[in-house]
C-alpha positions as CSV (number, residue, x, y, z in Angstrom):
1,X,58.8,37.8,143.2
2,X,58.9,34.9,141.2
3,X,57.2,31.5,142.8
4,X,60.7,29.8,142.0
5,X,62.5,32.3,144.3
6,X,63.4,31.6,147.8
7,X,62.6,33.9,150.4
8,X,65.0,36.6,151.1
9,X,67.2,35.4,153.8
10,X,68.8,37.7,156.4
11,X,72.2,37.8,155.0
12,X,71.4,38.6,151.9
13,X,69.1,41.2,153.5
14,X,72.3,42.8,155.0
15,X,73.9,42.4,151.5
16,X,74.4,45.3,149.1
17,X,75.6,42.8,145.8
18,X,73.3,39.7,147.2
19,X,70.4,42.1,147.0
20,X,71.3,43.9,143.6
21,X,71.4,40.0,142.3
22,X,67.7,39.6,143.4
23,X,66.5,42.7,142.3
24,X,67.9,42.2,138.7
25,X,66.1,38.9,138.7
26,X,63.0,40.2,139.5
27,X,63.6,42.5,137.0
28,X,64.0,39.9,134.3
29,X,61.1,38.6,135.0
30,X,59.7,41.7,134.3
31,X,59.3,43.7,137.4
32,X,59.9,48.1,136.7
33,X,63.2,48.6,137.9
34,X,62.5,51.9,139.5
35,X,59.5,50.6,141.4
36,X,61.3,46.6,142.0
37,X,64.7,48.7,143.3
38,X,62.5,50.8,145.7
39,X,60.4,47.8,147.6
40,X,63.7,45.8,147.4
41,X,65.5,48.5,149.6
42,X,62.2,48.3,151.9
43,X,63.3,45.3,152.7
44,X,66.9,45.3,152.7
45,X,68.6,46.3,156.2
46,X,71.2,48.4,155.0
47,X,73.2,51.5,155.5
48,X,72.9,55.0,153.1
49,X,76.3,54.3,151.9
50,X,75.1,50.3,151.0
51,X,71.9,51.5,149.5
52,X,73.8,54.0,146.9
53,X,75.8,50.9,146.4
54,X,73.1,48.7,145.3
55,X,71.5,51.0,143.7
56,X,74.4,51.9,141.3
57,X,75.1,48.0,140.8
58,X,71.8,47.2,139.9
59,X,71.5,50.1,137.1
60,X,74.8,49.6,135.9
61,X,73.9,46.0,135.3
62,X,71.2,47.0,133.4
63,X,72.8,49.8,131.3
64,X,75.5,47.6,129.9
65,X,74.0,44.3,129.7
66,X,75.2,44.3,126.3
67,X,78.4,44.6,127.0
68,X,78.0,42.3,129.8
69,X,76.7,39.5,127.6
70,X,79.6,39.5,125.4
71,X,82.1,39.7,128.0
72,X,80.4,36.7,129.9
73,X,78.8,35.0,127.4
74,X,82.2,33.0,126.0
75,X,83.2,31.4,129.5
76,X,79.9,29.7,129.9
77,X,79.7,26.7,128.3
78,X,76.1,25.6,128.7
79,X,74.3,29.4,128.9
80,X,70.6,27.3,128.7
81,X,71.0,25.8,131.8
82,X,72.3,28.2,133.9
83,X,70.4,29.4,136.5
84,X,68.8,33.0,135.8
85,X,70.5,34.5,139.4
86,X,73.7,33.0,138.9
87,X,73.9,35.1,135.5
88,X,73.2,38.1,137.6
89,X,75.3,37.4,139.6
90,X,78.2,37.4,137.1
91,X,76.9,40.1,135.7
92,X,77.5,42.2,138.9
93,X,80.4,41.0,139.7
94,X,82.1,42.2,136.1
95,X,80.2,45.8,136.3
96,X,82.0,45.9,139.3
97,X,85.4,45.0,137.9
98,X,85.2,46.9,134.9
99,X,83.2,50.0,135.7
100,X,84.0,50.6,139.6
101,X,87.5,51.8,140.0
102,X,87.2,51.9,143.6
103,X,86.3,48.3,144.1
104,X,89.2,45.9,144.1
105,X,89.3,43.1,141.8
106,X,90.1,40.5,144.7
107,X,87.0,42.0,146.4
108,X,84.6,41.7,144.4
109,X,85.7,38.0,143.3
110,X,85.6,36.6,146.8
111,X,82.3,38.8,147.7
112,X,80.6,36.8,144.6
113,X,81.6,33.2,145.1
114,X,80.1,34.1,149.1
115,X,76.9,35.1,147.6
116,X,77.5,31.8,145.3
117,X,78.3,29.8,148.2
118,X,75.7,30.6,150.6
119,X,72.5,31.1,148.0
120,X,73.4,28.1,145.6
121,X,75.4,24.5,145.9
122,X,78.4,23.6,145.8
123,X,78.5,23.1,142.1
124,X,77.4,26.6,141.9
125,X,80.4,27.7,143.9
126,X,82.6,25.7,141.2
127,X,81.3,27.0,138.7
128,X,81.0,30.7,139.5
129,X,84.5,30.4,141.0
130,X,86.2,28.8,137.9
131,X,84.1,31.4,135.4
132,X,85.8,34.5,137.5
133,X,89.6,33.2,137.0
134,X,89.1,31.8,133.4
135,X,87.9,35.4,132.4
136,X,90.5,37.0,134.6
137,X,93.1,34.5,133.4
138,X,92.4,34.5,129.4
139,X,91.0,38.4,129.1
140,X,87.9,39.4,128.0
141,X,86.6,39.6,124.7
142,X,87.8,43.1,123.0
143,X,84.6,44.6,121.5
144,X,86.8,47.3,119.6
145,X,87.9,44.5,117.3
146,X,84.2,43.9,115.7
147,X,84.6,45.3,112.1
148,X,80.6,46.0,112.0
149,X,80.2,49.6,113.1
150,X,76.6,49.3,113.9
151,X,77.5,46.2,115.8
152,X,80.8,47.4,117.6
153,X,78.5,50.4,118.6
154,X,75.9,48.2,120.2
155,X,78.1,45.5,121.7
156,X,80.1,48.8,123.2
157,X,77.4,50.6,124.8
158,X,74.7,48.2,125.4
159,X,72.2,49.6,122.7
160,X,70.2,47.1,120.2
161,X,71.2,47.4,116.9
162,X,68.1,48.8,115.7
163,X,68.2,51.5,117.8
164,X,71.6,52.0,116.4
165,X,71.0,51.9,112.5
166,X,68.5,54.3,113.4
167,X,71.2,56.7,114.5
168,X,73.5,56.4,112.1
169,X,71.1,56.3,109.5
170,X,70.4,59.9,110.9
171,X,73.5,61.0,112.2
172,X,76.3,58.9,111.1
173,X,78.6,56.7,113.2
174,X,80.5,59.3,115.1
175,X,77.6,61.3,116.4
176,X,76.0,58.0,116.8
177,X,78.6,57.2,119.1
178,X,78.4,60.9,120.8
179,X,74.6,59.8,121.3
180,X,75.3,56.4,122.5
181,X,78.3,57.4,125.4
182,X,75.7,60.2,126.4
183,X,72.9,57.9,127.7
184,X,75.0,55.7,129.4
185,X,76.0,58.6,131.7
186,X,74.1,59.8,134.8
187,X,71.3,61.9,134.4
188,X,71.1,65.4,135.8
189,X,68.6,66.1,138.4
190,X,66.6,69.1,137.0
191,X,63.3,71.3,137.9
192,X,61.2,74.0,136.3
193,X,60.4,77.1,138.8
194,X,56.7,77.4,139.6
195,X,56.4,80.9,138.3
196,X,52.6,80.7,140.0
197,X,54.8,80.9,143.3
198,X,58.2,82.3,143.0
199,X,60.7,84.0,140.9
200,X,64.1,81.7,139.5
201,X,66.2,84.2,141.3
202,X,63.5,83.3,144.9
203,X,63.9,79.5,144.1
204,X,66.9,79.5,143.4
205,X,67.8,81.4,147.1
206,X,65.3,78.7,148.8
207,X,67.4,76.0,147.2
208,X,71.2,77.4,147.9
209,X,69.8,78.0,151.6
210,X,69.4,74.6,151.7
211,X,73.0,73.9,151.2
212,X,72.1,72.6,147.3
213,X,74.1,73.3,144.0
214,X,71.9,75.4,141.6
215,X,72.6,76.0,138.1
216,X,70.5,77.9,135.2
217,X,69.4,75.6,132.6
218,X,70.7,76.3,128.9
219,X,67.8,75.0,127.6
220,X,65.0,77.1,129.6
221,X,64.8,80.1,131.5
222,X,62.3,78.7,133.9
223,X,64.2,75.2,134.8
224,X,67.4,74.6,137.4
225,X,70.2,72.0,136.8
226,X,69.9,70.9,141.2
227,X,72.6,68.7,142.7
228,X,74.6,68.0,146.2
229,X,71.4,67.1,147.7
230,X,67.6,65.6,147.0
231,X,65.4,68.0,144.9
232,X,62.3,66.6,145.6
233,X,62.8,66.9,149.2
234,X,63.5,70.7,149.9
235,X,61.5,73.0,151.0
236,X,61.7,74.7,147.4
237,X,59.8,71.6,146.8
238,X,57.2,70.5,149.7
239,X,56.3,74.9,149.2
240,X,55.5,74.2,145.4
241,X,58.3,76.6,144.0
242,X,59.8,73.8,142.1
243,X,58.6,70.7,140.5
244,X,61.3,68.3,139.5
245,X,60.8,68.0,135.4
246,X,63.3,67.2,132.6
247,X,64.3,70.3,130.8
248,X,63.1,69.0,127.6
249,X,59.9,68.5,128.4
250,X,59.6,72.3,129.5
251,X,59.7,73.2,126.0
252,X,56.2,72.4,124.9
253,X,53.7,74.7,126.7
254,X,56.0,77.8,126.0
255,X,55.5,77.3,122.1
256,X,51.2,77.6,123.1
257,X,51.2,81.0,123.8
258,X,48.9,81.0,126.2
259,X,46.6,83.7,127.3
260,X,45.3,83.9,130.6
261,X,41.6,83.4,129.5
262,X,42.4,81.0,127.4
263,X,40.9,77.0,127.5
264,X,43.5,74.8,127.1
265,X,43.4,70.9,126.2
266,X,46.0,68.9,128.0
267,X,45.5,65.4,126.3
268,X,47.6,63.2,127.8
269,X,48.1,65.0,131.0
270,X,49.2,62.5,134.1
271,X,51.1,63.2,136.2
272,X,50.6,66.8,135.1
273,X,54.0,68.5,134.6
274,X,52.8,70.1,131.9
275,X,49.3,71.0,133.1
276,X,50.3,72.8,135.8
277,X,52.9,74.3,133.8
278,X,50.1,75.7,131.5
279,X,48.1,76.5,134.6
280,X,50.8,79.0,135.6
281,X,49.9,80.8,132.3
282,X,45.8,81.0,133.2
283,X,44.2,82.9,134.8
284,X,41.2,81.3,136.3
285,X,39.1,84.8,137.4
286,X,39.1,85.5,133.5
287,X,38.4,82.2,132.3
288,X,41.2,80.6,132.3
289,X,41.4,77.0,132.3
290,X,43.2,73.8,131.7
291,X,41.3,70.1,131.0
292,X,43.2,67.5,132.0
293,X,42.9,64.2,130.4
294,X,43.9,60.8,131.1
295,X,42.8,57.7,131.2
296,X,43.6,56.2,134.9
297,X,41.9,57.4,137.6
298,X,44.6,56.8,140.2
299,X,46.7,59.2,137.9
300,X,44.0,62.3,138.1
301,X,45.0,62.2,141.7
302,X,48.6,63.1,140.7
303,X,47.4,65.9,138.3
304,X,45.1,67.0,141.7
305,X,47.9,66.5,143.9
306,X,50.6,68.6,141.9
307,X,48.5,71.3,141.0
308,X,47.5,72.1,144.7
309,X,51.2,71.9,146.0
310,X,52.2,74.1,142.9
311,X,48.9,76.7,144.0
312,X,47.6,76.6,140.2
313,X,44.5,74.2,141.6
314,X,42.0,76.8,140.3
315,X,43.1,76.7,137.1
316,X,43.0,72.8,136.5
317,X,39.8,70.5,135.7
318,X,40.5,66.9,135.7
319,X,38.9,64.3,133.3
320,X,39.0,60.8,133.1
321,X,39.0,60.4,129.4
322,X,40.9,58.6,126.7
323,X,41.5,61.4,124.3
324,X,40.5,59.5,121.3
325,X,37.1,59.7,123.0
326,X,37.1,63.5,123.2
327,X,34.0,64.4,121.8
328,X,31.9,62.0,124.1
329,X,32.8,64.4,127.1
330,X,33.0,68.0,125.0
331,X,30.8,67.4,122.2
332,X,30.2,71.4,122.0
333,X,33.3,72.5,123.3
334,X,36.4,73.9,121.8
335,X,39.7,75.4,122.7
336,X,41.9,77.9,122.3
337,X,45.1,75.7,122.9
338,X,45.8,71.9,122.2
339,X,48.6,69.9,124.1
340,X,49.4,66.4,122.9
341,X,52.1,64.9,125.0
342,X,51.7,62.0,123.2
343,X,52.6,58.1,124.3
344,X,55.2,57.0,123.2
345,X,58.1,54.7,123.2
346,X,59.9,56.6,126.0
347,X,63.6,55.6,124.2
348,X,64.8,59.9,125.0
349,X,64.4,58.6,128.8
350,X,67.3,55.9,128.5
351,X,69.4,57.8,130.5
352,X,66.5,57.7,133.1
353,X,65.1,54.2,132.9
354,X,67.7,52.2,131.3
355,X,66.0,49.0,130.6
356,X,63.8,50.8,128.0
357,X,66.2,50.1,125.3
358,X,65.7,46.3,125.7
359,X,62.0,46.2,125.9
360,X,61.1,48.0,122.4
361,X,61.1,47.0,118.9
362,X,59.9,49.1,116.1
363,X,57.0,47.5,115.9
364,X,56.2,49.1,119.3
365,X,56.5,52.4,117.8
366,X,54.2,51.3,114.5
367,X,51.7,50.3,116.9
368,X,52.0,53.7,118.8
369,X,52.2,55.7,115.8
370,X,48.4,54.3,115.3
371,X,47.1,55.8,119.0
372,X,49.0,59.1,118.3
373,X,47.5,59.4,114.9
374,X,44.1,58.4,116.2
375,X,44.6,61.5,119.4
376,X,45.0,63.9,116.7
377,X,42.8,63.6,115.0
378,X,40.2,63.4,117.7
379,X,41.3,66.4,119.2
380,X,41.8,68.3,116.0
381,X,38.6,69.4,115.5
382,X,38.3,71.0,118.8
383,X,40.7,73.3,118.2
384,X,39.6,76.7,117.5
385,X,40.9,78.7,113.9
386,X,43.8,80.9,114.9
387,X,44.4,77.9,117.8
388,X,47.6,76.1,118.6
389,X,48.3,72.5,119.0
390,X,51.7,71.4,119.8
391,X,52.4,67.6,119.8
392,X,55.1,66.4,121.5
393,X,57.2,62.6,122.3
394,X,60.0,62.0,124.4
395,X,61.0,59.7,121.9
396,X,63.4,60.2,118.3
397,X,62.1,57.6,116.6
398,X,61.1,58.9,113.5
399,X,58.1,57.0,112.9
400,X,56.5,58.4,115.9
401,X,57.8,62.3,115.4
402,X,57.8,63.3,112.2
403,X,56.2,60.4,110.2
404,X,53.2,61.4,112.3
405,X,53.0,65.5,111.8
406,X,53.2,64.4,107.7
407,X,50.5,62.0,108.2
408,X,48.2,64.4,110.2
409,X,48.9,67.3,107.6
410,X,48.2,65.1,105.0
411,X,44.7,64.6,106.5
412,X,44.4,67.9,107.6
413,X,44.6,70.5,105.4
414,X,43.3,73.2,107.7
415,X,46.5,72.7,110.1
416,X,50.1,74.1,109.0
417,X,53.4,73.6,110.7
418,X,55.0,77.1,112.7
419,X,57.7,77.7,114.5
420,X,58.2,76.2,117.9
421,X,58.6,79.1,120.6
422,X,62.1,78.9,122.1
423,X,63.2,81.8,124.4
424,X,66.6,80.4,123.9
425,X,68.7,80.0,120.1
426,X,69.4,76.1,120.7
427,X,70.6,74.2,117.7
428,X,67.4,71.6,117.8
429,X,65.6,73.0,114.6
430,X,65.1,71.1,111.2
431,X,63.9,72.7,108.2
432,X,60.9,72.0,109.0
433,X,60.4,73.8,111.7
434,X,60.2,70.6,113.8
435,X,62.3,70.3,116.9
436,X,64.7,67.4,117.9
437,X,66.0,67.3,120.9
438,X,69.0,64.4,121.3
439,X,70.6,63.4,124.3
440,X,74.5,64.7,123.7
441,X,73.1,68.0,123.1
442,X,72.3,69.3,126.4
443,X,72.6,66.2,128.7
444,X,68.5,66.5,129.0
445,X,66.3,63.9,127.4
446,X,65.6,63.3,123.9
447,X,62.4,65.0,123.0
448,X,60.1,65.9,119.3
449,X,58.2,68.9,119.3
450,X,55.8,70.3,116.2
451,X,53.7,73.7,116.6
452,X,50.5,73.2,114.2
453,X,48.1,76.2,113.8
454,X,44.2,75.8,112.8
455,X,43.7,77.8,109.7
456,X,40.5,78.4,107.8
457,X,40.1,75.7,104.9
């Protein structure tokens, strides 16, 4: 909480749209909105139905602040000097006028100049008052009129420009569009079957028992499309037949092909989706192992924690390590299978975590392309000949997909590009062989994946 901030008063405690203000504020200031949302409903007294509420205000706000801007920014004569929660506030209140059917305009007007009212001045009250009926009076701006595709497009869906050229660059301005209107929808709650544990067909039964709506995924045989109920807390779950895990990212450890005595390098591994999905493969009476990397300690915990309610445990060996640092821990050691989840600029998650969008340039993903380079080629020469690597973003920025595998080849003439492993024929495959996942395709993240095999020089 910012020192400026007043302490959360009981009304507002008891106050689904006075709380969504203050956790967009903290937000601002630079709080993570999934962690800021979850202590500000700690504190909030309110029901399950004002919860969801909140909740759907405060990332609505922040999905089409944007639009929000454009629509507000007109009516307020001195932006500079107005107070950081009073924007928020407006910025609720026209989410909830233009995107909540349900809510009625007169509603949400008089809710606002209360919050107004009670948390500012008088002036504020004025103000925030005479800013609702001048845009309800006089219309909003029309964003469709803006001549500028690339503009229009980012005004429209709350998506920087750059983000936007990049698109259309690629794509052009209609599938750009297609891109755009799919990241602004809700995510789908998803989770790969722990085939250590149980069969789709068993995990699927636990689940449906449960009274929860399972689908098959149409992107891998292993993962389940879960709603009408809480993944994460079923039994499926607490008994480690499930893990919740986009279906994008189940992609990658497939295209290993692993053996069950095989040594596998996870290089990025927390919070250890992906190990323990490559555990599943070992076999740790034969061999079989996975090295988990990372480079915070509190995270190993998670990797320890998800491998022992998944029952793969055996299998895993934990490291605290920064990858490009390999060869201080396993000078003499090398592996039969590389995994390079690499960091990244996270901008496939934007249907997940919303405020990503506003928080990276491209020179964020200049800067990254540097540390993935830089795991590479640390790890490359670990890698046995006849081994697999496969790097992988959650990212579709091309500067840290494909620039990267060019650069790497370039540098490393003993690796060559193969096809990534699907079990199903998706449409995600360049010529390259390089696979790009996008966000309209499948409703799942966006997501890069290159297979590299070690060949003699």
């Amino acid at each position: 909480m910012s020192k400026k901030q007043t302490a959360i008063s009981q009304w507002e405690k008891q106050n689904p749209r006075a709380m969504a203000v203050r956790t967009l504020e903290n937000i601002q200031n630079g709080a993570y909105s999934n962690l800021e949302l979850n202590a500000m409903i700690k504190q909030a007294d309110l029901s399950e139905r004002d919860i969801h509420f909140m909740t759907n205000l405060v990332y609505g706000v922040i999905q089409h602040r944007l639009t929000l801007e454009y629509w507000l920014d007109p009516f307020i004569k001195q932006p500079k000097k107005l107070d950081p929660w009073v924007r928020e506030l407006l910025f609720v209140a026209l989410f909830q006028w233009q995107y909540l059917d349900k809510v009625p305009k007169r509603a949400i007007f008089d809710e606002t100049i209360k919050i107004a009212k009670k948390r500012g001045h008088d002036g504020i009250r004025r103000l925030v008052t005479g800013t609702l009926h001048a845009m309800d009076r006089q219309g909003l701006p029309d964003y469709n009129k803006i001549t500028d595709d690339v503009n229009r497009l980012s005004i429209a869906y709350s998506v920087p420009e750059w983000i936007i050229q990049m698109w259309v660059k690629q794509y052009g301005v209609v599938r750009s569009e297609t891109i755009a209107i799919s990241i602004n929808q809700a995510p789908a709650q998803s989770a790969r079957v722990n085939t250590a544990k149980a069969t789709v067909a068993e995990a699927t039964a636990s689940l449906e028992a449960e009274g929860l709506q399972v689908e098959p995924s149409r992107v891998s045989p292993v993962g389940l499309r879960i709603s009408n109920g809480h993944a994460a807390s079923s039994e499926a779950f607490k008994q480690g037949l499930i893990t919740v895990q986009d279906e994008s990212a189940m992609l990658m450890v497939p295209s290993l092909d692993i053996e069950p005595g095989m040594r596998v390098l996870d290089a990025a591994a927390a919070p250890g989706g992906k190990t323990t999905q490559i555990a599943t493969y070992l076999d740790s009476t034969v061999g079989g192992q996975v090295d988990a990397l990372d480079i915070h300690e509190h995270k190993l915990k998670l990797i320890e924690d998800n491998a022992d309610r998944l029952g793969v445990r055996a299998q895993v060996v934990p490291h605290l390590l920064d990858a490009r640092k390999v060869d201080e821990s396993f000078a003499d050691a090398t592996f039969d299978r590389i995994l390079v989840d690499a960091p990244c600029s996270g901008l496939g998650l934007m249907r997940r975590k919303p405020e990503v969008r506003y928080e990276k340039k491209l020179t964020d993903s200049q800067q990254l392309q540097k540390i993935q380079l830089a795991i590479l080629d640390a790890v490359a020469n670990k890698l046995k000949v006849g081994g697999r690597l496969v790097y992988g973003t959650c990212t579709f920025v091309q500067i840290e997909n494909d620039d990267v595998i060019q650069n790497f080849l370039q540098n490393h003439s003993d690796f060559k590009i193969v096809p990534t492993k699907l079990d199903y024929d998706l449409p995600i495959v360049d010529t390259q062989q390089l696979v790009h996942i996008m966000p309209d395709q499948f409703g799942s993240d966006g997501f890069f994946i290159a297979t590299l095999e070690k060949v003699a020089n």
